[in-house]
N, C-alpha and C positions, 0 to 999 in steps of 0.2 A: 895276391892280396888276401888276407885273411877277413875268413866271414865274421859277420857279424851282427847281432840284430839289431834293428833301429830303436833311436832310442827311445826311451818312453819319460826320461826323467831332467832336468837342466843340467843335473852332472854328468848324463851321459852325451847329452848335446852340446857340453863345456869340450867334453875328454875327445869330442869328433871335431874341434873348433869351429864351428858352427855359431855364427852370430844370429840369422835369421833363417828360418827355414820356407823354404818356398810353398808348404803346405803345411798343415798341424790337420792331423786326423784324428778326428773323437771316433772311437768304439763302442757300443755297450757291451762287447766280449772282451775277456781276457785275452792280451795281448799272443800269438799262436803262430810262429813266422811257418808257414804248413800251408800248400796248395790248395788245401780241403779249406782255408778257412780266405772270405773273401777279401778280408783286411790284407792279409796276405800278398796275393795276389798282385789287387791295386797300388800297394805301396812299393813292391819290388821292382812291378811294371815302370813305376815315375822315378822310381832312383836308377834305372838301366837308363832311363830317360834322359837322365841328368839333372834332376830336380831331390833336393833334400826333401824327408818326410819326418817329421816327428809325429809320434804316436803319443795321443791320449786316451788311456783305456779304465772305461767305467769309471768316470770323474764323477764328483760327486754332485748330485745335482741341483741341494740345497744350496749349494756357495757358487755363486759365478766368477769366484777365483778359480776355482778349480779346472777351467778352459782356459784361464789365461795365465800357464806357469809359464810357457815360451814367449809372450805375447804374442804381439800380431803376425800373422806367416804372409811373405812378401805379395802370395798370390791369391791363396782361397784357404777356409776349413771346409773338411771333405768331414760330413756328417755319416754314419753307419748304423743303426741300433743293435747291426752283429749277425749271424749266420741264420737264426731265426727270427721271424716279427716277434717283436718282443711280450707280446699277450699271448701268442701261442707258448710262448720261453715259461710266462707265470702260470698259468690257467690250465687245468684240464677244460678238458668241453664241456664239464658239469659248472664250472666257473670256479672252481675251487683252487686256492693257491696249493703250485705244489712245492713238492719239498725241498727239492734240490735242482739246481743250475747248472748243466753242464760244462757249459763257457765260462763259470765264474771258477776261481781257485780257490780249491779246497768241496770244490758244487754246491758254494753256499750262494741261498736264495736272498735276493733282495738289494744283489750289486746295481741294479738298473733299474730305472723308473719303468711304469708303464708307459706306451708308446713313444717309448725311448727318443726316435729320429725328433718328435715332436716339441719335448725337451728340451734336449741339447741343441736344437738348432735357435730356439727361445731364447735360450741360457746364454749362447754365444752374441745373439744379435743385443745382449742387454749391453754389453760390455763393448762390441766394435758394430757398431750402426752402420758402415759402410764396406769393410768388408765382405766380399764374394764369401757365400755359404754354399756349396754343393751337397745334396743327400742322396746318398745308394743306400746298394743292397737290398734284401730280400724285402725287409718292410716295407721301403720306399717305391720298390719296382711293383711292388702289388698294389699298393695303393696309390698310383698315380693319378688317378681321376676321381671322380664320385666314387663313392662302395660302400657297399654295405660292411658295420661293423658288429658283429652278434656281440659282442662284450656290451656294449650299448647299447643294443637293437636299434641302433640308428643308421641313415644313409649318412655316411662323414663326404666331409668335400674333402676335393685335391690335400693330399699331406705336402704338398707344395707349400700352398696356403698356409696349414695352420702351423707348417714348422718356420715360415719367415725365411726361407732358404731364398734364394735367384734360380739355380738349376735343380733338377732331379734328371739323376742317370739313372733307366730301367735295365733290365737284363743284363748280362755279364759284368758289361762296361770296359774291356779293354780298350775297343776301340773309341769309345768315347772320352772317356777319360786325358786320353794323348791328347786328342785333335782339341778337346778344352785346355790343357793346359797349355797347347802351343798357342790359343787364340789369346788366353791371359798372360800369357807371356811375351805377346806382340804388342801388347798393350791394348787391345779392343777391351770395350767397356761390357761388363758381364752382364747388362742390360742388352748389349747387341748381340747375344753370341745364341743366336735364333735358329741356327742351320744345322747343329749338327746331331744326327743321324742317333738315336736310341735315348733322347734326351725329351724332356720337359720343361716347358719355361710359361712363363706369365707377361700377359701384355695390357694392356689397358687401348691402343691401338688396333681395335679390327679392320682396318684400310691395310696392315703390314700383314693382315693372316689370307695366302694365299693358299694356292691347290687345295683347301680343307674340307671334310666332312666334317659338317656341325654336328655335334649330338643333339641330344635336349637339354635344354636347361638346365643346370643344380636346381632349382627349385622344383622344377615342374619332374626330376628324378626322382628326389628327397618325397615329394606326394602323393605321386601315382605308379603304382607295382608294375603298372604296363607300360608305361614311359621307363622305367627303370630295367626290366626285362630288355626292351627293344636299345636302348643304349648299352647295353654288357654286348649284346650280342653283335653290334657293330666293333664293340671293341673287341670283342676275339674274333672276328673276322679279320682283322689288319694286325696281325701279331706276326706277320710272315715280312722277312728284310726284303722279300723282291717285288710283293704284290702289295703290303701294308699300306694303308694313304693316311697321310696328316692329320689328324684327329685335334675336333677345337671343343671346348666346352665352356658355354658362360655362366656367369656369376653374378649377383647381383652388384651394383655400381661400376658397371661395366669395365670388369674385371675380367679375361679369359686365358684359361690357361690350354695349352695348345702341346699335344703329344707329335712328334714328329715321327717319321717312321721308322721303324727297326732300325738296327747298326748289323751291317752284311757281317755273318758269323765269320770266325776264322777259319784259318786256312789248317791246314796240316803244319807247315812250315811256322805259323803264328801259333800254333796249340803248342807246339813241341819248345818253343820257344818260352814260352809263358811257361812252362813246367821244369825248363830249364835254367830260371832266374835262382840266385844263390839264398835258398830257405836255409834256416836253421833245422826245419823239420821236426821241430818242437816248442811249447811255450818258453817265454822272458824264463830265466832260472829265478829273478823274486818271489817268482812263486812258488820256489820248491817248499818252500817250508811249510807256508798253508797246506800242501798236499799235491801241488800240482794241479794240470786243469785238467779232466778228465775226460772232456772230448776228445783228448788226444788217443786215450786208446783205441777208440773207434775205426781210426784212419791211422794212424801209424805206421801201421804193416799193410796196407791196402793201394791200390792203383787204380787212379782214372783212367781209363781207357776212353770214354768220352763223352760228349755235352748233348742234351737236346731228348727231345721224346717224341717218337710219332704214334705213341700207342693211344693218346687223346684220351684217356678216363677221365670224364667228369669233374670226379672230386680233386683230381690235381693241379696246380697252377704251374706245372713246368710248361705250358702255351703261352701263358704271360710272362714268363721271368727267362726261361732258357731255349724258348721255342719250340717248334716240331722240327725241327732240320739239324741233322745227326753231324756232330764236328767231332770228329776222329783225331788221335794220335797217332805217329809212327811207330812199329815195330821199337826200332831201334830206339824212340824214344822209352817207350817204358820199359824196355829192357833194362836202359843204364840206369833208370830207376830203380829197377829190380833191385839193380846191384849193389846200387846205395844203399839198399834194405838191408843187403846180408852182411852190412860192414857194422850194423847199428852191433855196437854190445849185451844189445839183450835180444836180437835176432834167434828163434829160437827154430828156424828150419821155415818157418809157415808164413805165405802169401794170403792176409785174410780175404783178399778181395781184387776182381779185377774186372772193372765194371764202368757204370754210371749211372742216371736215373734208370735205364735199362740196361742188362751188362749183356745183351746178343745183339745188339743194335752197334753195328760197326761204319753204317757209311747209309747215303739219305733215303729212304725208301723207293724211289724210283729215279730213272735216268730224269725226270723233266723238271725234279726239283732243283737240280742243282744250275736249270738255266731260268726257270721259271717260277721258282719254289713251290710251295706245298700249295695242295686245291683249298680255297679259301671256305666251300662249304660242304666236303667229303673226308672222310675220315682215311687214313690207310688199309686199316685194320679192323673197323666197325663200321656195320654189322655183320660183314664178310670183309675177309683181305681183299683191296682191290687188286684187279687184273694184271694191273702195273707193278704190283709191286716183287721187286726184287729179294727172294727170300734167299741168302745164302750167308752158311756160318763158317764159308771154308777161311775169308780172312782171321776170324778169331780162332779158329781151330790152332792157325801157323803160330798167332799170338800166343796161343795157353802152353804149345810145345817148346818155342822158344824159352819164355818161363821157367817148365816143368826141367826144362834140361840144364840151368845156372846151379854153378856149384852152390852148394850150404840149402838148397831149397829142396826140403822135404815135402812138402805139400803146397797147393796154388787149389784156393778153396775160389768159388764162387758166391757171394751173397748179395750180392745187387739183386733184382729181383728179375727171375728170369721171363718173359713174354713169351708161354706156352705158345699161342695162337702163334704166334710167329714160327715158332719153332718144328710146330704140324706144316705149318706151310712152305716149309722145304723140304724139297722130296726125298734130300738125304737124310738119314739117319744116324750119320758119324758122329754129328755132334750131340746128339742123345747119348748114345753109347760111351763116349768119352766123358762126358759129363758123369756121369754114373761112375764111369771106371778110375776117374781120377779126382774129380772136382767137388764131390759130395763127400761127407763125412756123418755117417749114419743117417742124415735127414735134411729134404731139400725143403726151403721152404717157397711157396708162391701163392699168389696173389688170386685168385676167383672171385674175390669179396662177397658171394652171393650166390647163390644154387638157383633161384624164381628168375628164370627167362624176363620177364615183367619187370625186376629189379636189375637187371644185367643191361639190361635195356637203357633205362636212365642214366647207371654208372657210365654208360660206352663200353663194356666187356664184351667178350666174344659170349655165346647162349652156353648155357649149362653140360650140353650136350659135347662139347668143345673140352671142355675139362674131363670130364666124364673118359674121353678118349685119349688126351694124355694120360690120365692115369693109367690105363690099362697098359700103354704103351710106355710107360716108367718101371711099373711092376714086371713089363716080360721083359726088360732089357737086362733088369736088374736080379731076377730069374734067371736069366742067362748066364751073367755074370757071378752066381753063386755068390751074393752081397744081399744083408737082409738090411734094406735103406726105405725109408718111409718120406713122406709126402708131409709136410705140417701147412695145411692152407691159413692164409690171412681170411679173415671173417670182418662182417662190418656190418651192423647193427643200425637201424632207425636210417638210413638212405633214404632221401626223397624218392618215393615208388613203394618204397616198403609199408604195407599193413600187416597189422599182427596174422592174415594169413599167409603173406609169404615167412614172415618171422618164423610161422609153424613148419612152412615147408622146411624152411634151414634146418632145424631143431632135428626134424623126419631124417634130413640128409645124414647128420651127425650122428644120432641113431643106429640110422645103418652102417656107417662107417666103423662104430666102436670108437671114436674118436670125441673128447671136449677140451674144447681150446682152454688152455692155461689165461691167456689175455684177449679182450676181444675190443675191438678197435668201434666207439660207438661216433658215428660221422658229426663231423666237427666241421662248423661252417667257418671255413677261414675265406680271407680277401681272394676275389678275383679268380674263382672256380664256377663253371655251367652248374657244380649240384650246390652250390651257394645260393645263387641265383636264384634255384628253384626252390632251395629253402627260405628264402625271402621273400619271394614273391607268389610261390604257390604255380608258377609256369614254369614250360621248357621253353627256354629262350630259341632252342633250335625250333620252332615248333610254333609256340606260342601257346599251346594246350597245357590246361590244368595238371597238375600233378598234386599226389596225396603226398600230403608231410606232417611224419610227429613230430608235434613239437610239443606236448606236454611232459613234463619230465615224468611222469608217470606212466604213460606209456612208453617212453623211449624205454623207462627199465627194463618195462614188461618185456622188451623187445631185446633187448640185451641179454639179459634172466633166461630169455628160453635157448641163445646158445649155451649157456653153460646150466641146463635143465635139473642136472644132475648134484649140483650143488645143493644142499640142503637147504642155507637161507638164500634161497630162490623159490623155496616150494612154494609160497602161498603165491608169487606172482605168475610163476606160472602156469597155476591151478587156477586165477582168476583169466591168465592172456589163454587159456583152451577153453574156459567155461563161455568167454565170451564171442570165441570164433566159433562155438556148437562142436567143438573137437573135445568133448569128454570122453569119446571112446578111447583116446590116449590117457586118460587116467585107469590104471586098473593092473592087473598081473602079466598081460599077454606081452610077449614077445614083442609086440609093436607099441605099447605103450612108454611114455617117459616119463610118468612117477607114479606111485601107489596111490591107495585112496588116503585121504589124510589120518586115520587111525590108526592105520599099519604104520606111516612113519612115525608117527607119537610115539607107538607099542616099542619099534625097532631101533630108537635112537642108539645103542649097542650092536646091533647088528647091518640093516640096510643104511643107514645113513651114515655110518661109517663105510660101509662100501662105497656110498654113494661117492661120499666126499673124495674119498681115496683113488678114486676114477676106478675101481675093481670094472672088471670083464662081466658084459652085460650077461652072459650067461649063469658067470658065479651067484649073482643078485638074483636071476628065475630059479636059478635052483630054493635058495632061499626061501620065497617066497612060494612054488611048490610044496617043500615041505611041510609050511604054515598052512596051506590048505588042506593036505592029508592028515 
């Protein structure tokens, strides 16, 4: 049978004869039939099923026609806001719209409302009042409970609640998504379908809420930092499919909405399978003409290798939304994917990626998780790798050679982001070397976020000393190798723990290095992360002790500004962020300072601040300024 994408239009659901569709799925992304995108996924998954899917993507959400061009779908609308929460999609962290949209065609801003799932689950209930509404995806999966939202500095209740939905699917949702639609397709009332495993539902019934851990109240959350602290931190305790327990949370007019527990990750056999449903592997062609969606280049040419993260940082929510437990692919499966890549007509030799939220993490940290899952308050890999765990890169090693060796494939790059700390903790060294010798292309990039022990600490990173000795151990391999290949680290700005002395430290680091980061990443409080948490409440929920947090946008600059020091309009804040740490011995001509006194840059605007700017070699700049002293 020839492929073909679902349709998104009446005429395309005319030309499939199609009278009713057993589901209608609203998006806030451009339609993207591609493994990388989750709409994807889910819809390919129910039509292998045997269930029709029409697509409705970024309808428009002033008109509540615009949900109902198929009318009613026999079974459910499956609501999405799309691959990102849709504030993080508009907003920089400063709150400032930005410009362009990935997921939208042509990357024009302003195809989706704000809090999109919220919306369109509105939108729909104005028109079918009885119709099953289910909401995923990322926005949905992170805010399933109370949360805090920095766009509104407020604690929001369940997005359950305020979208008017019956269910919320969290994390992946393969498996949930089936076992719902076989129960609405048994005909059970989607008011009973209480039981199944990675889902969310509401009841007005607490006699029917068994095995549960209560949280605290939405309201006594919404009031008190420490009642809010101690309920996040029950809920990332139970994010594991084997050990996670029932989670209930009430509402005023007693109203509870009840988190069931995880849905058991896939299998190998279920990975390979879901990656094997018939994609287009590209966006609808409607919208070639706008320009196309431009997320597609990103992924494209790139390979999942697999799900999950045990590396537990902080600022991430891959513990909420995809777990800590490693769900791997086969060989053989992403090879014939490979394959499919070098048939594309604009395949140009190159493998941009072959990874996932970590791309060395092949299979689950230790033997006990895969009968027991992961420790519900121990980390893998922070503060030290535990004892347990199992460090070995020879699986992926077989994987990147398989690869490297498919006709038409020139190059098989690495860019998922590699977990150094992992990587010291295997005794081999092969996979360093090969990495280097095949997988990098003049520069690797990775993730440290932070130099201040103090600040590494809060993130969940391994300590500075840890980095420190990759490096060294990159640079001699790559010595070896007669390859001049550099290191570009991710930095990260205003982290709960950070005060403008470690800011200084960072600053000190870069410094030394001869290195200032082109982009610098200043930490952005999104849904259902531990360094959210601490930015809201001023605690570490693991802990319950105080933590320091900028949150004036004035000093976040200050703290921004002094990674990239060297920048000219940065001088004045970072002459105020050292004036007020007592570090003005870093203002001045020595070798170890990081800017002049403020007259010499006036005088030099032709000479040192053109340097400056241009990132010139700190040496060229003391010469400079030597001479001016002679």
């Amino acid at each position: 049978m020839e492929k073909k994408f679902l349709p998104i239009s009446q005429k395309e659901m005319r030309a499939r004869g199609i009278e009713q569709f057993d589901f209608v799925y609203v998006i806030g992304d451009a339609y993207v039939d591609h493994p990388s995108f989750g709409h994807a996924i889910i819809s390919r998954l129910l039509e292998a099923h045997g269930y029709s899917v029409g697509i409705i993507s970024q309808p428009d959400w002033k008109n509540k026609e615009s949900i109902a061009i198929y009318g009613e779908p026999r079974l459910a609308f499956l609501v999405s806001a799309g691959n990102m929460d849709s504030m993080v999609n508009h907003y920089s962290v400063s709150k400032r719209l930005r410009e362009k949209d990935a997921f939208t065609p042509g990357g024009i801003m302003g195809k989706r409302p704000d809090y999109a799932t919220v919306v369109y689950g509105n939108l729909i209930r104005q028109t079918y009042k009885k119709t099953p509404i289910l909401i995923g995806g990322v926005e949905a999966s992170l805010r399933r409970l109370a949360h805090y939202d920095y766009w509104s500095n407020k604690v929001k209740r369940s997005i359950l609640l305020d979208s008017g939905a019956d269910i919320l699917m969290y994390g992946m949702g393969e498996h949930s998504i089936i076992e719902l639609a076989e129960a609405l397709d048994s005909g059970i009332d989607v008011k009973d379908i209480t039981f199944v495993p990675g889902t969310v539902y509401k009841t007005q019934k607490r006699e029917d809420i068994y095995d549960a851990v209560f949280l605290p109240e939405f309201e006594r959350v919404r009031e008190d930092k420490v009642s809010y602290a101690e309920s996040f931190y029950q809920q990332y305790c139970n994010t594991d499919p084997f050990s996670g327990r029932r989670l209930a949370e009430s509402y005023p007019n007693k109203i509870y909405v009840v988190q069931n527990p995880p849905a058991k990750p896939l299998s190998q056999q279920e990975m390979d399978d879901v990656y094997a449903l018939p994609y287009m592997r590209t966006y609808h062609p409607s919208y070639e003409a706008q320009g196309g969606v431009p997320a597609i280049s990103e992924v494209r040419f790139s390979l999942t290798s697999n799900r999950g993260c045990f590396g537990g940082c902080s600022f991430c929510a891959l513990t909420f939304h995809q777990g800590r437990m490693i769900q791997a692919r086969s060989h053989a499966s992403i090879v014939e994917e490979a394959k499919l890549l070098t048939k594309e007509p604009d395949f140009k030799g190159y493998i941009h990626d072959v990874g996932g939220p970590t791309a060395n993490f092949r299979f689950p940290a230790c033997d006990k998780q895969l009968a027991q899952g992961v420790c519900t308050k121990r980390q893998c890999l922070f503060p030290e790798p535990c004892k347990n765990l199992k460090a070995d890169h020879q699986d992926y090693l077989k994987l990147l050679r398989k690869l490297r060796e498919i006709p038409k494939v020139k190059k098989v790059f690495i860019r998922s982001g590699i977990r150094f700390d992992y990587l010291l903790a295997d005794k081999e060294r092969t996979f360093l070397r090969e990495l280097c010798q095949y997988h990098v292309s003049g520069q690797l990039k990775v993730a440290p976020e932070h130099i201040s022990d103090v600040v590494l600490e809060k993130m969940g990173k391994p300590k500075a000393a840890v980095y420190h000795q990759f490096v060294r151990e990159y640079e001699k391999v790559n010595q070896k190798l007669g390859k001049k290949q550099y290191l570009v680290p991710y930095l990260m700005s205003s982290h709960p723990g950070s005060t403008l002395k470690e800011a200084v430290e960072l600053a000190e680091f870069l410094r030394d290095l001869g290195y200032m980061p082109q982009q610098v990443q200043d930490f952005y409080p999104t849904p259902a992360t531990i360094s959210t948490c601490m930015y809201y409440t001023g605690l570490d929920p693991r802990t319950m002790k105080p933590v320091y947090v900028a949150k004036s946008p004035h000093e976040k600059a200050m703290q921004r500004a002094l990674i990239q020091y060297r920048e000219p309009k940065n001088y004045e804040l970072v002459k105020e962020a050292l004036q007020k740490t007592g570090r003005t011995d870093l203002i001045g001509f020595d070798k170890k300072c990081l800017i002049p006194p403020r007259k010499t840059a006036d005088r030099g605007k032709g000479t040192d601040r053109e340097k400056m700017k241009s990132g010139a070699k700190r040496g060229t700049i003391r010469n400079v300024h030597k001479k001016r002293r002679n």
